[in-house]
PAGU-43778 format. One record per residue (C-alpha): residue in three letters; x negated, y, z. Coordinates in pm, 1 decimal, decimal comma. Layout:
BEGIN
<gugu type="Ala" u="X" v="Y" w="Z"/>
...
***
This chain:
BEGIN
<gugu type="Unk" u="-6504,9" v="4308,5" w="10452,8"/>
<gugu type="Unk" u="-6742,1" v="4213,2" w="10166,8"/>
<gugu type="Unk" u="-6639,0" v="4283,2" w="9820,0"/>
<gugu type="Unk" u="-6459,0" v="3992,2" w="9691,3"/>
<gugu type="Unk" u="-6285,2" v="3914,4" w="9307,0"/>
<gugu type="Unk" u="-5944,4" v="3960,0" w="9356,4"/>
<gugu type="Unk" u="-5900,3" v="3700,0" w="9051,5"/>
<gugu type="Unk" u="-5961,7" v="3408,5" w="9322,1"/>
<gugu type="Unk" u="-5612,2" v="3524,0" w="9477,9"/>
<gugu type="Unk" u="-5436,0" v="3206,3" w="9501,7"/>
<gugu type="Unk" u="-5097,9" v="3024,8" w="9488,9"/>
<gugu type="Unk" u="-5042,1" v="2660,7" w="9633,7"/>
<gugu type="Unk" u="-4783,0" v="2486,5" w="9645,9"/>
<gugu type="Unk" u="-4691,0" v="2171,5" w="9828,2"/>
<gugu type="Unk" u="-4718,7" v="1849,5" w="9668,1"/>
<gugu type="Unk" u="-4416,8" v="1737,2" w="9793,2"/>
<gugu type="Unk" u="-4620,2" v="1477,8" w="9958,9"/>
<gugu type="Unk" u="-4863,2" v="1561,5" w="10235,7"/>
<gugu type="Unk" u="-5115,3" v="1808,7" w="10012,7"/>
<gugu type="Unk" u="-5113,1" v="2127,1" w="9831,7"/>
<gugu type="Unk" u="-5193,3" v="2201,3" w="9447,6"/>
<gugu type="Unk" u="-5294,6" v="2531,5" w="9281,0"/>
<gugu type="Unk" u="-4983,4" v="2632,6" w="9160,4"/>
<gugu type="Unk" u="-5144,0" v="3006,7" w="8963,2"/>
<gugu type="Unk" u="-5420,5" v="3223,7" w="9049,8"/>
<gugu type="Unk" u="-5268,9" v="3596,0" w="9095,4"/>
<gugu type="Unk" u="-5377,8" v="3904,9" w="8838,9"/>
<gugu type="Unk" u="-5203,4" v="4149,6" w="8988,3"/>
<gugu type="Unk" u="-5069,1" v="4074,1" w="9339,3"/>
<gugu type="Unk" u="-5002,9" v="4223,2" w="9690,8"/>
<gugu type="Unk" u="-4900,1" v="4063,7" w="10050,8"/>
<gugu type="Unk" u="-4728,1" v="4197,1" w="10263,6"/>
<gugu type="Unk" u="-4770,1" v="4135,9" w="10651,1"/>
<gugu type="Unk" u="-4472,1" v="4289,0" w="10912,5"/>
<gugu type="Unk" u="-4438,8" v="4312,9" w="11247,3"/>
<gugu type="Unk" u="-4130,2" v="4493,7" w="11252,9"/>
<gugu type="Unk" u="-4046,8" v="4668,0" w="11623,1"/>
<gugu type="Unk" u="-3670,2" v="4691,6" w="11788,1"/>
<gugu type="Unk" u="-3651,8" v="5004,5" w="11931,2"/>
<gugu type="Unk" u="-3551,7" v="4954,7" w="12308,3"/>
<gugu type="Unk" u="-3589,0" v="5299,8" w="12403,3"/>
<gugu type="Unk" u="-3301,7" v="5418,4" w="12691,1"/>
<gugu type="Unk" u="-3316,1" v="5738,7" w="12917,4"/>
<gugu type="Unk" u="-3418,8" v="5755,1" w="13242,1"/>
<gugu type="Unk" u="-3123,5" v="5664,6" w="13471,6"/>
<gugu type="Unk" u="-3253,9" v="5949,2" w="13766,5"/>
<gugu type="Unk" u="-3283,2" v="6204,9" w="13469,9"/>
<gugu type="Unk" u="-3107,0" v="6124,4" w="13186,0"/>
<gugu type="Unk" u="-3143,4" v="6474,3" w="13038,8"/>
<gugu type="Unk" u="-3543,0" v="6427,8" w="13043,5"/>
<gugu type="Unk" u="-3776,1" v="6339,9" w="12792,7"/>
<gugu type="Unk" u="-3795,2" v="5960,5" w="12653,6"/>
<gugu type="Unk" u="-4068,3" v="5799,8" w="12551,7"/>
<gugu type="Unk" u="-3987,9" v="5582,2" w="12257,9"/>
<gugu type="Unk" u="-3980,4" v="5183,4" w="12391,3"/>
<gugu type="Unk" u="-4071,7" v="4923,1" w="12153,0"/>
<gugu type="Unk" u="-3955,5" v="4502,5" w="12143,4"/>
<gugu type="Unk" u="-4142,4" v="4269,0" w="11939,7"/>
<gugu type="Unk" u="-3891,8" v="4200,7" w="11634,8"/>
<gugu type="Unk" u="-3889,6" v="3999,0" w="11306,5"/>
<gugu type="Unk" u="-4267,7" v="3915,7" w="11183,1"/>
<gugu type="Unk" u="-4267,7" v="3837,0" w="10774,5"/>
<gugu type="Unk" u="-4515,1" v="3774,2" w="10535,5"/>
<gugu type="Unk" u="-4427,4" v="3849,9" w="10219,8"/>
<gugu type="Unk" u="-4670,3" v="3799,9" w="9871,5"/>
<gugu type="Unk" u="-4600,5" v="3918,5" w="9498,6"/>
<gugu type="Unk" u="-4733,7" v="3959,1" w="9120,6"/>
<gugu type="Unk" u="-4782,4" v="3827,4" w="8788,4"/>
<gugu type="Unk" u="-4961,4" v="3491,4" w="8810,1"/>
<gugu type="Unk" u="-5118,9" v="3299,5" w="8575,6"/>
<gugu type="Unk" u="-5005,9" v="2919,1" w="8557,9"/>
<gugu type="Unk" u="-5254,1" v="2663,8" w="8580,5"/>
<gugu type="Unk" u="-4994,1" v="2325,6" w="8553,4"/>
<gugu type="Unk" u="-4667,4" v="2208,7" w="8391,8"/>
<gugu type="Unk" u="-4629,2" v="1972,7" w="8714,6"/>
<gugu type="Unk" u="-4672,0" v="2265,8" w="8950,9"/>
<gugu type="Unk" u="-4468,4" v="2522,6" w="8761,0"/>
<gugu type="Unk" u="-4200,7" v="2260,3" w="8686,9"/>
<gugu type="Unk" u="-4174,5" v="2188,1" w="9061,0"/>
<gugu type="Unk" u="-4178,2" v="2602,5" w="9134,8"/>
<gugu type="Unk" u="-3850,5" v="2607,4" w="8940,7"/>
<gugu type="Unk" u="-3734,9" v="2286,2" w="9075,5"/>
<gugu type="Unk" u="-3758,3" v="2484,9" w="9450,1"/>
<gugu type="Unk" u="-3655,1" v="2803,3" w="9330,2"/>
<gugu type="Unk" u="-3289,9" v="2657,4" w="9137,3"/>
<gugu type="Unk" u="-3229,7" v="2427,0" w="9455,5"/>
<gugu type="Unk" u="-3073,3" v="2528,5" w="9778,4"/>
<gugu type="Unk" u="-3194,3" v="2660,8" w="10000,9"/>
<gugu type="Unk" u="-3444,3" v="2765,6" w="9757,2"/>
<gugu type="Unk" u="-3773,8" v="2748,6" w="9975,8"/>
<gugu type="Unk" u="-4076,7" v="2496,6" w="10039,5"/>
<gugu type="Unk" u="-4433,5" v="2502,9" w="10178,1"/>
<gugu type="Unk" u="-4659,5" v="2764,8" w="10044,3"/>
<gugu type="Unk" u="-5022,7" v="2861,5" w="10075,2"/>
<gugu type="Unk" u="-5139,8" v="3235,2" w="9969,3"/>
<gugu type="Unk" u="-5523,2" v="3215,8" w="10005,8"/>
<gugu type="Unk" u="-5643,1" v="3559,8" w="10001,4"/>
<gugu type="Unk" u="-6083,4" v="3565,0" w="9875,9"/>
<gugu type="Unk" u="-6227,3" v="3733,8" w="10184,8"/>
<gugu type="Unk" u="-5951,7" v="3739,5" w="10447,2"/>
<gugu type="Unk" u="-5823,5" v="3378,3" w="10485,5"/>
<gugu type="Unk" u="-5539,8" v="3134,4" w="10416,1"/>
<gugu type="Unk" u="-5150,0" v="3231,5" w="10521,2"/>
<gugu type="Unk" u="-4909,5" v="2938,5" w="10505,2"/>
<gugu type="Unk" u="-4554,2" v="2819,6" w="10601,8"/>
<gugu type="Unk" u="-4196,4" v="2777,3" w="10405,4"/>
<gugu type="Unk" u="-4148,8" v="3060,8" w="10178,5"/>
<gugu type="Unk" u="-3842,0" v="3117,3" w="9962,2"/>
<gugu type="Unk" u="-3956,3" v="3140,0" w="9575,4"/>
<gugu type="Unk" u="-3825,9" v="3378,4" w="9319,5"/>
<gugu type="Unk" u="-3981,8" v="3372,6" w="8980,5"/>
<gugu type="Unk" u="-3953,8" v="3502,6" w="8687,9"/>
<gugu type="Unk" u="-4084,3" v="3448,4" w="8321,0"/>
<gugu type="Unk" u="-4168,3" v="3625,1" w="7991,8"/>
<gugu type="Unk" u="-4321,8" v="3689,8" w="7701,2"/>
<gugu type="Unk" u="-4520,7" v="3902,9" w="7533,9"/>
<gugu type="Unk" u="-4695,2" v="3736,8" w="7317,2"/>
<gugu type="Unk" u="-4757,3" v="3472,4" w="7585,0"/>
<gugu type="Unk" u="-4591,9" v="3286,3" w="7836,9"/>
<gugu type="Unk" u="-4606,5" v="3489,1" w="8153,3"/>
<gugu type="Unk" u="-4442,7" v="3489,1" w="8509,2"/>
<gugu type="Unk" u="-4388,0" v="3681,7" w="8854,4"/>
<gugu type="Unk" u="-4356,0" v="3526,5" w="9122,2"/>
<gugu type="Unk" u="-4252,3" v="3664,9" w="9458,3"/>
<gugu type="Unk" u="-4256,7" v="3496,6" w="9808,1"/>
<gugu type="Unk" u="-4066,4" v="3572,7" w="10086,2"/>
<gugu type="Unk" u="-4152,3" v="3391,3" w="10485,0"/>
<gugu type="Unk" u="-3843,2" v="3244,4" w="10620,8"/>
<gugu type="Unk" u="-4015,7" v="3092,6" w="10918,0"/>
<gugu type="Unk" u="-4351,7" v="3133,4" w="11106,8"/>
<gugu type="Unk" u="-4664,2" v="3147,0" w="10873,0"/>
<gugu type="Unk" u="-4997,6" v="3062,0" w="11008,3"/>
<gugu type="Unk" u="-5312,8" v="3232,9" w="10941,1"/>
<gugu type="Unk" u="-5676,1" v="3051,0" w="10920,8"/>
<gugu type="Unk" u="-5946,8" v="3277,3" w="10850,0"/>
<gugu type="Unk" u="-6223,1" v="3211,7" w="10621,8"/>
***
């Protein structure tokens, strides 16, 4: 992969309509992709004293996304809190990552803000359904 700036690590958010709108650009940030595995591993029924070979299942996929973020709009940070107080707490999300591509899908929110001089915020997204994945 090229060298990219990791400053054009994105948050959108939905609209609430049919679109998206930057909701921060990330300065420190990580994602998180899993493809967790169910072990299905049993012994051999003809020799159940022999070796086994560890079986794997296809479990619970996630993608998961963190870090401070810098807010770019009152309307989409007022609407990030909006999702985050209500119930069930989640909403359309895209996490465009500068080289790779664009992940999206519902995402729980949990944010949190503080000060140090400035306003500042965390933000930290958790998949709680499938995410789809269009490369750049």
């Amino acid at each position: 992969m090229a060298k990219q700036k990791g400053r054009a690590f994105l948050v959108k958010i939905s609209d609430g309509a049919a679109g998206f709108t930057v909701f921060g650009g990330m300065t420190s940030k990580s994602l998180k992709i899993n493809g967790e595995r169910i072990d299905a591993t049993t012994p051999d029924p003809t020799t159940p004293e022999g070796i086994m070979w560890r079986e794997t299942l296809a479990g619970a996929k996630s993608v998961d996304a963190s870090g401070d973020i810098t807010l770019v709009g009152d309307a989409a940070e007022a609407r990030a809190v909006t999702i985050a107080m209500g119930d069930p707490g989640t909403d359309d999300f895209e996490i465009v990552v500068p080289g790779v591509g664009t992940f999206a899908g519902t995402f729980s929110v949990d944010l949190e803000f503080g000060d140090d001089g400035k306003a500042t915020a965390s933000i930290s997204l958790a998949s709680t359904g499938a995410v789809t994945f269009t490369a750049f």
